[in-house]
C-alpha positions as CSV (number, residue, x, y, z in Angstrom):
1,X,0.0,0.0,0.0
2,X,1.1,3.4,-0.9
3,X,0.9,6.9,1.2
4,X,-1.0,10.0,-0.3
5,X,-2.1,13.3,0.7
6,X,-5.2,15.3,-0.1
7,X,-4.5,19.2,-1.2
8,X,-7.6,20.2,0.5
9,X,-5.7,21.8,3.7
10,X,-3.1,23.8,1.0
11,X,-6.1,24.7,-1.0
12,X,-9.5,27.4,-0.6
13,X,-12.0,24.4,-0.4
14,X,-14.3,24.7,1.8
15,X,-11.8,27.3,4.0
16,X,-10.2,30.0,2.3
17,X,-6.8,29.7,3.7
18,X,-4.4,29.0,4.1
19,X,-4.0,28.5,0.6
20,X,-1.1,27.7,-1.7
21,X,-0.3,27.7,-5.3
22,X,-0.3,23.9,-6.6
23,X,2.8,23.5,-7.5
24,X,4.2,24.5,-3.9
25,X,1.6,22.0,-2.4
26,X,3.4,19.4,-4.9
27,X,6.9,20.5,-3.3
28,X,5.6,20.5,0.2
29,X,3.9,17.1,0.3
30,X,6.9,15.2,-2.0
31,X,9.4,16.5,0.4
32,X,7.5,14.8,3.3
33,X,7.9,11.8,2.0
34,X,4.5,10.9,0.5
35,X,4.2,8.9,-2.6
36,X,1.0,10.0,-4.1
37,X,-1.3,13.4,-4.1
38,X,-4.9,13.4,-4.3
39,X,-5.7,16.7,-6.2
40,X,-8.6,18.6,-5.7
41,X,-10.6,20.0,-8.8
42,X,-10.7,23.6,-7.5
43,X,-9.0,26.8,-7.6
44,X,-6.4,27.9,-7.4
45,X,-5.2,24.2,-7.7
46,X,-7.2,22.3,-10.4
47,X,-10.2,23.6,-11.7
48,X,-10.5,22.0,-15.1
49,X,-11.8,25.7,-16.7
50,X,-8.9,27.3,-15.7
51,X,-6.5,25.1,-17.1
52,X,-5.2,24.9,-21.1
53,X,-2.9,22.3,-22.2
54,X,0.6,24.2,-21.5
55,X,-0.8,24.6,-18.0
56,X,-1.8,20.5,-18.0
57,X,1.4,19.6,-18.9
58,X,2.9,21.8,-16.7
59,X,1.7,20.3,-13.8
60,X,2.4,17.1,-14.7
61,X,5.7,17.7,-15.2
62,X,6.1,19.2,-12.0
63,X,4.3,16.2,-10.2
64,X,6.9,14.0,-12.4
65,X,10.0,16.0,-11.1
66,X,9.1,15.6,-7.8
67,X,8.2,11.7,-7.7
68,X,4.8,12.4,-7.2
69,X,1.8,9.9,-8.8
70,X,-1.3,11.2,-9.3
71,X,-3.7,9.1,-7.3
72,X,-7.0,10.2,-7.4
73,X,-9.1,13.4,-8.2
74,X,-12.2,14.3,-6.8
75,X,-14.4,18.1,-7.6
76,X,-15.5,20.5,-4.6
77,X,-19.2,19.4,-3.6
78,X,-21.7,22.4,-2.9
79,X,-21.3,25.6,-3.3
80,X,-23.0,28.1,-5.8
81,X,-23.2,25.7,-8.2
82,X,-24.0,22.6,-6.3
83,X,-22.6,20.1,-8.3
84,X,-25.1,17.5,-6.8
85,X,-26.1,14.4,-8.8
86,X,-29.4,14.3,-7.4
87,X,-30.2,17.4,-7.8
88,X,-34.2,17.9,-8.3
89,X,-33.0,21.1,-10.4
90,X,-32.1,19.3,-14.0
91,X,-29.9,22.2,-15.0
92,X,-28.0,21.6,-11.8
93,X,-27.6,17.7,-12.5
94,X,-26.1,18.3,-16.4
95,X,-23.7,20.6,-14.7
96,X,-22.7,18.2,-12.7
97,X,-22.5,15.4,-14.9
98,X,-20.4,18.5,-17.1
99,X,-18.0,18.8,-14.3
100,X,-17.2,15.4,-14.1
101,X,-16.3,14.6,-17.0
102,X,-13.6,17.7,-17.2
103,X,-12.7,16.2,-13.8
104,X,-12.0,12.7,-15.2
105,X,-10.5,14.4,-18.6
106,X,-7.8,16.3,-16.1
107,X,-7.3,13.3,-14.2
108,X,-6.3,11.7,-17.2
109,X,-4.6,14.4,-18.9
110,X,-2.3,14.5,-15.5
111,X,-1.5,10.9,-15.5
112,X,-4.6,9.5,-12.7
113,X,-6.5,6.8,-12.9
114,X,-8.9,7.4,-10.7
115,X,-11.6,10.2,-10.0
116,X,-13.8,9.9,-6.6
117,X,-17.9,10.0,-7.1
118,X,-19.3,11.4,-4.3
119,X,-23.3,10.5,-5.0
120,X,-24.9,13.8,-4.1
121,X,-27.4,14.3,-1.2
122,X,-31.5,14.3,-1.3
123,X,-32.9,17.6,-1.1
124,X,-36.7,18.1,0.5
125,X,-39.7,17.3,-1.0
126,X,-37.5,14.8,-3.3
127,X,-38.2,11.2,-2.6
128,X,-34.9,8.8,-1.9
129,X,-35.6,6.5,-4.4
130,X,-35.5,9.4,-7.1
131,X,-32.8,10.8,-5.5
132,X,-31.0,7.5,-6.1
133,X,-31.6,6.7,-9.8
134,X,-30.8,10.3,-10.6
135,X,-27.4,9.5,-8.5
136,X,-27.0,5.8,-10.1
137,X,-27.6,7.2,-13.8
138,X,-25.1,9.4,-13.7
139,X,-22.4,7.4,-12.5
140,X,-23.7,5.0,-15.3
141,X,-22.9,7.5,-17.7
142,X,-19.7,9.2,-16.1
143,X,-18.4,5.4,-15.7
144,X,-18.6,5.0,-19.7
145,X,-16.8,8.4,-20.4
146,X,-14.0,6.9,-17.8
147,X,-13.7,4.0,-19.4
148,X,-12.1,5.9,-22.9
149,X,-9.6,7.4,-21.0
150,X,-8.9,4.9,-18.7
151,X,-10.2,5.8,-15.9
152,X,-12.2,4.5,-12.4
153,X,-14.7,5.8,-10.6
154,X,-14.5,5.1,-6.9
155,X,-18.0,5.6,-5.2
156,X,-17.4,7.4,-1.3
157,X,-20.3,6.8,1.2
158,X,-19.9,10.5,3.0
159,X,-22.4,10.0,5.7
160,X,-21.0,13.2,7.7
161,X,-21.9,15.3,4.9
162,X,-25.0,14.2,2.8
163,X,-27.6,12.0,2.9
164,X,-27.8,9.2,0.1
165,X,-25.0,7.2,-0.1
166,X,-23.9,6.9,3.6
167,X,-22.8,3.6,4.5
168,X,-20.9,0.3,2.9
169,X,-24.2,-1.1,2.0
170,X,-25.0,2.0,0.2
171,X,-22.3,2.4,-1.9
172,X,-22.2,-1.7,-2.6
173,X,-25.7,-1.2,-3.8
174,X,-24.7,1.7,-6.3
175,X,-21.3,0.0,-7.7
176,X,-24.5,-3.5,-8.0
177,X,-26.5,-1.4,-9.8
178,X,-24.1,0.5,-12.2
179,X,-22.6,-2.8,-13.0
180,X,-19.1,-1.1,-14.7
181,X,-16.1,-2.8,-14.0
182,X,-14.2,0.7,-13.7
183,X,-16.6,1.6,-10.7
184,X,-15.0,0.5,-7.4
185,X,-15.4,1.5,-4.0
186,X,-13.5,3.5,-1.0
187,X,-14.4,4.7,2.6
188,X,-13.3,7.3,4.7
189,X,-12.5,6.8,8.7
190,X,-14.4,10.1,9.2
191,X,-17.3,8.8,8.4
192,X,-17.0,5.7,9.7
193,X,-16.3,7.0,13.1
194,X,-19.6,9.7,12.5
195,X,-21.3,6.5,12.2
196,X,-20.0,4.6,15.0
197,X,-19.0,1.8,12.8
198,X,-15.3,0.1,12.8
199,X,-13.5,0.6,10.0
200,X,-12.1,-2.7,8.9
201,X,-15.3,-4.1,8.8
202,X,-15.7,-2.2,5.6
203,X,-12.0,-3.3,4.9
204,X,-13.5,-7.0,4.9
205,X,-17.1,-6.5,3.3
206,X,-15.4,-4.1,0.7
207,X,-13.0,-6.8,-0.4
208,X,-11.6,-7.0,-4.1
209,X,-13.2,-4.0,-4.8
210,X,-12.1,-1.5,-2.2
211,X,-9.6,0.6,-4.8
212,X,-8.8,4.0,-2.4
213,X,-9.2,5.4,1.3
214,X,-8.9,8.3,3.2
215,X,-7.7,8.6,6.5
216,X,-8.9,11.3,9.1
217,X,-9.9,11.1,12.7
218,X,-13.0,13.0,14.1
219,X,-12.8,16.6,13.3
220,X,-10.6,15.8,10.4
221,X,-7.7,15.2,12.8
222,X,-4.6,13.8,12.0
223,X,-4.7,9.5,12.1
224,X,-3.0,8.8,15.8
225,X,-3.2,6.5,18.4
226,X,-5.0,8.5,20.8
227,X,-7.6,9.0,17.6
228,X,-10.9,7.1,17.5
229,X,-10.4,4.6,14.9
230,X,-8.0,1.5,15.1
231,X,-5.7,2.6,12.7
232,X,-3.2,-0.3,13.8
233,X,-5.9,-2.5,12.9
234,X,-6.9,-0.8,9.8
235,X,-3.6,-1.3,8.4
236,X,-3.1,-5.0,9.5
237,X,-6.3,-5.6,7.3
238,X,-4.9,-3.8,4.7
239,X,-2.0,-6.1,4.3
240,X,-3.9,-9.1,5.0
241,X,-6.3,-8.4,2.5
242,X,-3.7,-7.3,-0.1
243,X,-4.4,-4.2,-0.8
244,X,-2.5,-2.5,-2.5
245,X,-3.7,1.3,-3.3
246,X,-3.3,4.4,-1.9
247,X,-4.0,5.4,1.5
248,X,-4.6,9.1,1.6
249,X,-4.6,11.4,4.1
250,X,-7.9,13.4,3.9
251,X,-7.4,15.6,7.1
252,X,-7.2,19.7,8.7
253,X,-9.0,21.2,5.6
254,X,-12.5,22.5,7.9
255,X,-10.5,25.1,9.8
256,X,-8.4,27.7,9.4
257,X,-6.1,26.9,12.7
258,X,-4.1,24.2,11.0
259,X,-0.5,24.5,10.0
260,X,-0.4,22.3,6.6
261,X,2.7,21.1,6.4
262,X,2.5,19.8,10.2
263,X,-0.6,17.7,9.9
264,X,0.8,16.2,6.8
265,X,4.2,15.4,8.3
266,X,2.4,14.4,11.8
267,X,-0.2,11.9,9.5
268,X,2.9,10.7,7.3
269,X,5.3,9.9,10.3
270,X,2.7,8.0,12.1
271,X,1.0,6.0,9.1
272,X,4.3,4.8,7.3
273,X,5.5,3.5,10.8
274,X,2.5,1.0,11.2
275,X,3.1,0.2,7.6
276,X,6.7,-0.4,8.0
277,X,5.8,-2.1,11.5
278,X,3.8,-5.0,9.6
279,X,5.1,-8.6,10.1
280,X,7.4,-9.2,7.0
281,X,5.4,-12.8,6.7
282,X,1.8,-10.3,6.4
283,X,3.9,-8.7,3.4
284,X,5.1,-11.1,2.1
285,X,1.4,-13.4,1.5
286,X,0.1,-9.7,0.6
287,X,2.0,-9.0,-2.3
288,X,1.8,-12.7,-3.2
289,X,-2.2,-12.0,-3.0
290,X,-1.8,-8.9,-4.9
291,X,0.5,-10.7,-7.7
292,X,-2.5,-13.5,-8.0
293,X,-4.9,-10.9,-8.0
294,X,-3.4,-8.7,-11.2
């Protein structure tokens, strides 16, 4: 398993600062030590409107000169223009579907293979199930754009923050009903601790098709052993169940009292010593899992 950091904390989503320029965010999080970023698609780092081709390439070469791998994307929910799937306002769902797919074209264009679909949230007076197939038909249709550029789409229950895909069963459901093989699945430890649910269960039940996760404690902290999730025993599971993405660190971006190169070091230091501190036999059957696997 790899170590990556979200750019949320160096960005102006949803705080305004601190805020850096995205190729200082690069600098900062390569020199830490981390293998992968996890770019947001929002200014001033990565909205796909303000970006030509020179500027594309630009930042890819800048993530290439600094070791970095792309390994995910994922837009800025809410906000003026909502961006929500399951929108009742039909203008508002095309502009979503419209923002993926510059999303998944940047992704691409940058070297990812993997853009996050968060499902969107059920607004009053809108009835779940409607909510849902609005939700499932556009990932339908975002998945087959992916697919020609070679992309996944990795459905995130965000239970915290919306309303319609909230839990492992949830997002199970939508990757059954969408039926692409470039959907797969993810799960963040903030959520899972707003839900009062352990986090390797979702590691288990998950299986084959977890493909990403974000690590945060409660009030986006930094992963820890005083922290409320068992992140020792997150990353056992990990190994034992061979997985072999990225592990990204999706923490200090609600506040502005957060120092972003601290929380990324303190997150780093702690995580890549329980990954080094696996058994080498846990490691070993891993990647021999992996190799099968592939």
């Amino acid at each position: 398993m790899k170590l990556a950091f979200n750019t949320w904390v160096y960005s102006s989503f949803p705080v305004w600062v601190p805020s850096y320029p995205l190729t200082d965010t690069i600098e900062r999080i390569a020199r830490i030590g981390y293998e992968g970023i996890e770019i947001g698609a929002a200014s001033p780092h990565a909205y796909p409107d303000y970006l030509d081709v020179a500027q594309r390439r630009d930042i890819k070469a800048c993530l290439d000169a600094n070791g970095l791998a792309l390994a995910s994307m994922l837009p800025a929910p809410g906000g003026g223009p909502g961006f929500n799937a399951a929108s009742p306002l039909e203008a508002e769902r095309a502009n979503t579907l419209d923002q993926y797919r510059k999303v998944i074209d940047l992704c691409a264009d940058l070297g990812g293979k993997q853009v996050l679909y968060v499902a969107g949230w059920q607004i009053f007076g809108t009835q779940r199930e409607q909510a849902w197939e609005w939700s499932r038909s556009a990932l339908a249709e975002l998945a087959g754009h992916a697919a020609t550029r070679d992309v996944s789409m990795i459905i995130e229950p965000t239970s915290a923050d919306s309303n319609l895909v909230d839990s492992c069963d949830d997002a199970m459901r939508m990757k059954r009903e969408v039926g692409a093989s470039n959907v797969g699945l993810m799960f963040d430890t903030y959520h899972t601790i707003y839900r009062n649910e352990v986090a390797t269960d979702y590691v288990l039940r998950m299986g084959k098709d977890l493909r990403h996760i974000h690590l945060a404690d409660a009030n986006r902290a930094a992963p820890s052993d005083a922290g409320r999730a068992d992140y020792r025993g997150l990353v056992a599971a990990l190994a034992e169940q061979g997985f072999g993405g990225y592990v990204t660190m999706e923490i200090g971006f609600d506040r502005r009292a957060v120092e972003p190169d601290r929380i990324a070091r303190e997150a780093y230091t702690y995580v890549k010593s329980l990954v080094d501190g696996l058994p080498k036999a846990s490691a070993r059957e891993a990647a021999s899992r992996l190799g099968e696997s592939s």
